[in-house]
Each structure stands twice: as structure tokens, then as C-alpha cells.
C-alpha positions as CSV (number, residue, x, y, z in Angstrom):
1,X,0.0,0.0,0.0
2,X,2.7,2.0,1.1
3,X,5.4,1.0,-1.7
4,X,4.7,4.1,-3.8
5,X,4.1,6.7,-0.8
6,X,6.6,9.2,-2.3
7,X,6.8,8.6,-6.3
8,X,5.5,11.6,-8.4
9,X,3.5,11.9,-11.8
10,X,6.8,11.4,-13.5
11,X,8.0,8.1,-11.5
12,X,5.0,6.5,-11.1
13,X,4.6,3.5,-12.8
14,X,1.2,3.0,-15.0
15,X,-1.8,1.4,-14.2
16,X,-1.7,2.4,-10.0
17,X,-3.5,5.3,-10.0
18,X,-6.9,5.9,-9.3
19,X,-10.6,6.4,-11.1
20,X,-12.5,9.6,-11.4
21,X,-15.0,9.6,-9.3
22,X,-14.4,6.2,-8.2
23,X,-14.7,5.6,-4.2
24,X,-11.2,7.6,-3.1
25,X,-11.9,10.0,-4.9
26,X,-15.6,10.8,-3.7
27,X,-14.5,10.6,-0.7
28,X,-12.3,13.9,-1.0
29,X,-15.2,15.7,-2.8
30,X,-17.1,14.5,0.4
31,X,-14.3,15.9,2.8
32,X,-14.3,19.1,1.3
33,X,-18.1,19.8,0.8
34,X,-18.0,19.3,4.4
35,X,-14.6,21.4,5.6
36,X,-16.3,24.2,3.5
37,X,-19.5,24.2,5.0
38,X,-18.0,23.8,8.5
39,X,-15.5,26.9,7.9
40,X,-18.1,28.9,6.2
41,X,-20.4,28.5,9.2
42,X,-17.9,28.9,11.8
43,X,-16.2,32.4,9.8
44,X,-19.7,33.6,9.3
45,X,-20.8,33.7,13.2
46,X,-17.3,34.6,14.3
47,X,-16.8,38.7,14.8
48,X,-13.5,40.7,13.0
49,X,-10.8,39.4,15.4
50,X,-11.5,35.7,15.2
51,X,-12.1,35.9,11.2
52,X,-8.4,37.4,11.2
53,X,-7.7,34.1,12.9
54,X,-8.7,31.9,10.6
55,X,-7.5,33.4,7.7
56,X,-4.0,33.2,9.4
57,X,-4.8,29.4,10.0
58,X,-6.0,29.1,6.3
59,X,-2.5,31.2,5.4
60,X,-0.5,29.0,7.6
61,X,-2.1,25.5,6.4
62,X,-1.8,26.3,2.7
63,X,2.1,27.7,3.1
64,X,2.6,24.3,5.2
65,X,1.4,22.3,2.4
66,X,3.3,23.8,-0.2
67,X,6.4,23.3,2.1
68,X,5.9,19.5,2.7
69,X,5.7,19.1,-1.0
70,X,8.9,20.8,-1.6
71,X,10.3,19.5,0.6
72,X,9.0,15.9,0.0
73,X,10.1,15.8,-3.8
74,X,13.6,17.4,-2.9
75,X,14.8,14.6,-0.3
76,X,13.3,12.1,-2.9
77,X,15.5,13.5,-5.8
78,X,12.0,14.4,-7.4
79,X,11.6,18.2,-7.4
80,X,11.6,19.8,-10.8
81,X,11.0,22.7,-12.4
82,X,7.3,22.4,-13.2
83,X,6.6,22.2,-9.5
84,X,7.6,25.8,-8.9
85,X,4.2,27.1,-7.2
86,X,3.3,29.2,-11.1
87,X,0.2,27.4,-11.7
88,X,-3.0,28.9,-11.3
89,X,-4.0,27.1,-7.9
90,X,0.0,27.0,-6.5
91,X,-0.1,31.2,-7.2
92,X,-3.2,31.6,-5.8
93,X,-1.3,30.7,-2.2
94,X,0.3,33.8,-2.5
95,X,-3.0,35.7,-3.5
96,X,-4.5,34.7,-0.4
97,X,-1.2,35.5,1.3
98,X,-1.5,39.1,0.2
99,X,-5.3,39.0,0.8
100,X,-5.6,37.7,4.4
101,X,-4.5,41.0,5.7
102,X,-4.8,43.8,2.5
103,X,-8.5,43.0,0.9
104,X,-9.4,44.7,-1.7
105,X,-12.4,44.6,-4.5
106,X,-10.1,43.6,-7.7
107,X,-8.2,40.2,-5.5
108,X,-12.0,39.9,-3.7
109,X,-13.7,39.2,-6.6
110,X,-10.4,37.4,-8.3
111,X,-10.7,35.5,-5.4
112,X,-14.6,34.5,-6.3
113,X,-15.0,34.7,-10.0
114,X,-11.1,32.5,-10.4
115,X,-10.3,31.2,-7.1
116,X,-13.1,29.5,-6.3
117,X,-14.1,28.0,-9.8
118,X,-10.3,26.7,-9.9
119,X,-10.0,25.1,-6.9
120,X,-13.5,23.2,-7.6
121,X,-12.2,22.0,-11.3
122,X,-9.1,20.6,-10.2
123,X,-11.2,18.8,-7.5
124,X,-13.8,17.4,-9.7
125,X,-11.2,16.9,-12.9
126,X,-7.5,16.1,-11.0
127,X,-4.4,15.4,-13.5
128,X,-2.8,13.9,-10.9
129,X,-5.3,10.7,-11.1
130,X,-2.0,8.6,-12.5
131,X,-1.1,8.7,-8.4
132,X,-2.0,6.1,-6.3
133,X,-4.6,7.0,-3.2
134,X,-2.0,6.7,-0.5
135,X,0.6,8.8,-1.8
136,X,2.0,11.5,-0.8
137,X,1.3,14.3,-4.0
138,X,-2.0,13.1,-4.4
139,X,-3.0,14.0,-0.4
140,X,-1.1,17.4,-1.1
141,X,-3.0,18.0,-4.2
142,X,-6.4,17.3,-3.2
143,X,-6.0,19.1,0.4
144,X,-4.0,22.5,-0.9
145,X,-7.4,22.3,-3.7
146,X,-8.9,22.2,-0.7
147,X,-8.2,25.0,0.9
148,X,-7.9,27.0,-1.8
149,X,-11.2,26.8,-2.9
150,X,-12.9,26.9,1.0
151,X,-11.4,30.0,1.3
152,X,-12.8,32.5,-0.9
153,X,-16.2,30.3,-0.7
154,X,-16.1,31.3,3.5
155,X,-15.2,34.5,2.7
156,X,-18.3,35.5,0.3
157,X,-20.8,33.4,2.5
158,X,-19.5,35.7,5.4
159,X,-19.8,38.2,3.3
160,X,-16.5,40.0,3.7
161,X,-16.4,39.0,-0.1
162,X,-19.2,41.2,-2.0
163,X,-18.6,39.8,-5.4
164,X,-19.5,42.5,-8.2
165,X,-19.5,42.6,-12.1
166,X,-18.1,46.3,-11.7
167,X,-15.1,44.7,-10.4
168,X,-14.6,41.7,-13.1
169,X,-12.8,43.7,-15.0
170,X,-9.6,44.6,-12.4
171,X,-10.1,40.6,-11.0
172,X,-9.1,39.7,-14.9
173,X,-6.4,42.3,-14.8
174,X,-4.7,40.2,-12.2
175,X,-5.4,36.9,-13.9
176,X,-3.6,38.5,-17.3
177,X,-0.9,39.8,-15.2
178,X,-0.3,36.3,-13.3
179,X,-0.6,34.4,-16.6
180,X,2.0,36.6,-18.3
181,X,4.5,35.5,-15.1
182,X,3.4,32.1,-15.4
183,X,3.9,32.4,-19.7
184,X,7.5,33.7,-19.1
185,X,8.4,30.8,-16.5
186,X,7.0,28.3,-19.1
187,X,9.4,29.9,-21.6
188,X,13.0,29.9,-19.3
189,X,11.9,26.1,-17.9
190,X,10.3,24.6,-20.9
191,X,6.7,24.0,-18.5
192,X,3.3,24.2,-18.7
193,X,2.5,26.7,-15.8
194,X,-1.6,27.5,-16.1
195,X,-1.7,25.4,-18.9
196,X,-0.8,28.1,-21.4
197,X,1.5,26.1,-23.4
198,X,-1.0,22.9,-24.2
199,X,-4.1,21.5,-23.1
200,X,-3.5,19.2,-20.0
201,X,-4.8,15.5,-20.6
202,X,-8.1,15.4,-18.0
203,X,-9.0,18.6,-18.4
204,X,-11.8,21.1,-20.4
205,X,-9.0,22.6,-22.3
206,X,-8.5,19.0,-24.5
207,X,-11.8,19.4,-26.2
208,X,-11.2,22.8,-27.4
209,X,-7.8,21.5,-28.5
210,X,-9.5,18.6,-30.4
211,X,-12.3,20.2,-31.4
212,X,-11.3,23.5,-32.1
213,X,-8.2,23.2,-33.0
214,X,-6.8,25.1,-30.1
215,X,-6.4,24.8,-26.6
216,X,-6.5,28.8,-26.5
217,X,-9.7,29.6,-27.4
218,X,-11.2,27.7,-24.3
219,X,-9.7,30.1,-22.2
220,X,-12.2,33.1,-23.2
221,X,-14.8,30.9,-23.5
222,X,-14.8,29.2,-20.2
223,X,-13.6,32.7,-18.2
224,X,-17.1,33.9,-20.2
225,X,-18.9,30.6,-19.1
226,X,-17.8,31.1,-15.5
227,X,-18.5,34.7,-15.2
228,X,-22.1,34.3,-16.3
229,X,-22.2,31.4,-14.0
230,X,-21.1,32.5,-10.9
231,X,-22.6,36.6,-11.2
232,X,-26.3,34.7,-12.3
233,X,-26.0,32.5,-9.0
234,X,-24.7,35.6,-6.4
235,X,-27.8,37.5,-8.4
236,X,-30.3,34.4,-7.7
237,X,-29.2,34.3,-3.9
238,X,-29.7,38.0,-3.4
239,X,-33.1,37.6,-5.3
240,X,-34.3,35.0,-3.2
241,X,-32.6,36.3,0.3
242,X,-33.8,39.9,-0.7
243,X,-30.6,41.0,-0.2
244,X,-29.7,44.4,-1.8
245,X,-28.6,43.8,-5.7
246,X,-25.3,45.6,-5.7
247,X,-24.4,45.3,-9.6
């Protein structure tokens, strides 16, 4: 069970990782439906000090993660280039970094209209499903997701996130200027940071390359897709809670 503990996407051998969907990984979407809507709860009743709190925990947890896998792949001989933290999810760490103590309404609703509809996708659609369930890159993977996605979701249900289509257009600002970082890293160390350079197998981005040709054109289309989906669901929650409409 424990045999391949500490092998990465690149040592692993073929045929021992695990289904989509299957029972391991249902239980991870199950872990983190319920870790959100514990935090979510608990930040929501708690007053200004205590939410500081937690998003120092939330800090602390997601810079701890990021450390054991470093560290993890270095004493194994494993760390390369591509695991530099330059993809979406592994710069969004730092995001959240700046975040927990300098909010503002451009990372706010980065944070909601990117953050949270990344973390989700790589939950529901991993590339890492080559790993084995007890191993050690696919625990990191699916808890740093994790957390990455609980905390801009405990943020806007406490409602120190107020997400706003007035705003979308800074919150992509800051995706363009973190994907051209990510595009010149891809360049010096020949990766595939935010998959700008090709459509990662596992994920949307292959039908687009299949279908259309191009991985590229998925990416306006499924910011668009996203947009309208998660600014039509804030606007059908303060419909039905007849909270003001602040558009």
C-alpha cells in the first residue's frame, strides 16, 4: 500500500493510480463539501478578530502544504522545475497571502470569480489521477485544492467577499498579469504553468484543442462561461434572500 508513498506523476509507474470519481476519490469531494461548510459556518458567526484568525490558519495550512511538498520531492531526488508554485492554484497561495490581511475589491472578486471556480475544477477533474490514493502528492494536491477553494467560498458566505460585475474587469487584470509571469516561467523552464503552453490531458482545455483546433480559445470561453455562472448565482441568492442587488 505503502510501496509508492513518495513517487511523483513522472516516476510513477502505469496502471496504479486511481478512477474519477471512483470511491477515493468521492471521498475527498465529500471531505471538502464538508470542511467548507463547516468553515463557512464557523467564519460567518465569528466577529473581526477571530475571522483574522482563521485566515492566518487558512495562510499558515496552505504555506505548510506547499512546504511538505517541496520538501517531499527534494529529499526524494523528485523536485523539478514544473513544480515551482506558477500554476493557477499554486499562485493563488500567494493571492491569499496578500489577501488575508490587504483586501481589496479587484483580488475579492479574483478570489470569487477564479479562485473558487479553480480550486473546484481541479477537485472534480484532477491530472494527478495517475497517483496512487496513498501517496503523498496526491494527499497534497487534493488538500492545498482544498483549501484553496474553502477560502474565498467562507469568505463571500461571510460576506467580507461582496462579489461584483463592476469589479470583473480589475479581478481579470490580475489573472492576465499572473498568466503573463506564469507564460514567461513556461518559456525559461520549458513547463506548462496554467496550462498556457498545451491543453493538459483530464482537463476542459483537451476538447477545445480537439475540437477547435486550439487549446486557446477555451480560455475566453470558459472565463465567459464562468463569469455568467457564478454573477447569475450571487444575483439568484440575493433575489431569493432579498438582499440588496449591488451590480
Amino acid at each position: 500500500m505503502m510501496t509508492h508513498f513518495f513517487d511523483s506523476t513522472e516516476s510513477i509507474a502505469e496502471g496504479l493510480g486511481f478512477p474519477l470519481f471512483g470511491f477515493g476519490h468521492l471521498c475527498w469531494l465529500t471531505a471538502f463539501v464538508v470542511f467548507a461548510v463547516v468553515c463557512s459556518r464557523t467564519y460567518k458567526k465569528s466577529d473581526a478578530a477571530k475571522r483574522q484568525r482563521i485566515r492566518y490558519i487558512f495562510v499558515a495550512l496552505l504555506l505548510l502544504d506547499e512546504a511538505i511538498k517541496v520538501i517531499g520531492l527534494s529529499v526524494q531526488g523528485l523536485f523539478e522545475p514544473q513544480y515551482l508554485p506558477f500554476h493557477l492554484c499554486s499562485i493563488n497561495i500567494f493571492i491569499i497571502l496578500w489577501h488575508c490581511k490587504h483586501q481589496n475589491n479587484a483580488l475579492n472578486n479574483y478570489l470569487f470569480i477564479v479562485g473558487i471556480p479553480a480550486g473546484m475544477i481541479a477537485l472534480l477533474t484532477p491530472s494527478w489521477t495517475v497517483l496512487p490514493f496513498w501517496n503523498f502528492m496526491n494527499i497534497h494536491s487534493f488538500t492545498v485544492h482544498i483549501l484553496l477553494a474553502t477560502y474565498p467560498i467562507m469568505l463571500t458566505y461571510g460576506e467580507d467577499i461582496n462579489p461584483q460585475i463592476k469589479y470583473l474587469p480589475g479581478s481579470l487584470g490580475v489573472l492576465a498579469v499572473l498568466a503573463c509571469v506564469a507564460y514567461g516561467m513556461n518559456l525559461i523552464f520549458d513547463t506548462n504553468f496554467m496550462f498556457l503552453m498545451y491543453a493538459h490531458p483530464g482537463t476542459p482545455l483537451v476538447w477545445f484543442a480537439e475540437n477547435w483546433g486550439s487549446h486557446f480559445l477555451g480560455f475566453p470561453v470558459l472565463i465567459s462561461a464562468i463569469a455568467v455562472a457564478m454573477y447569475t448565482g450571487v444575483f439568484v441568492y440575493r433575489k431569493l434572500t432579498r438582499k440588496t442587488l449591488t451590480f
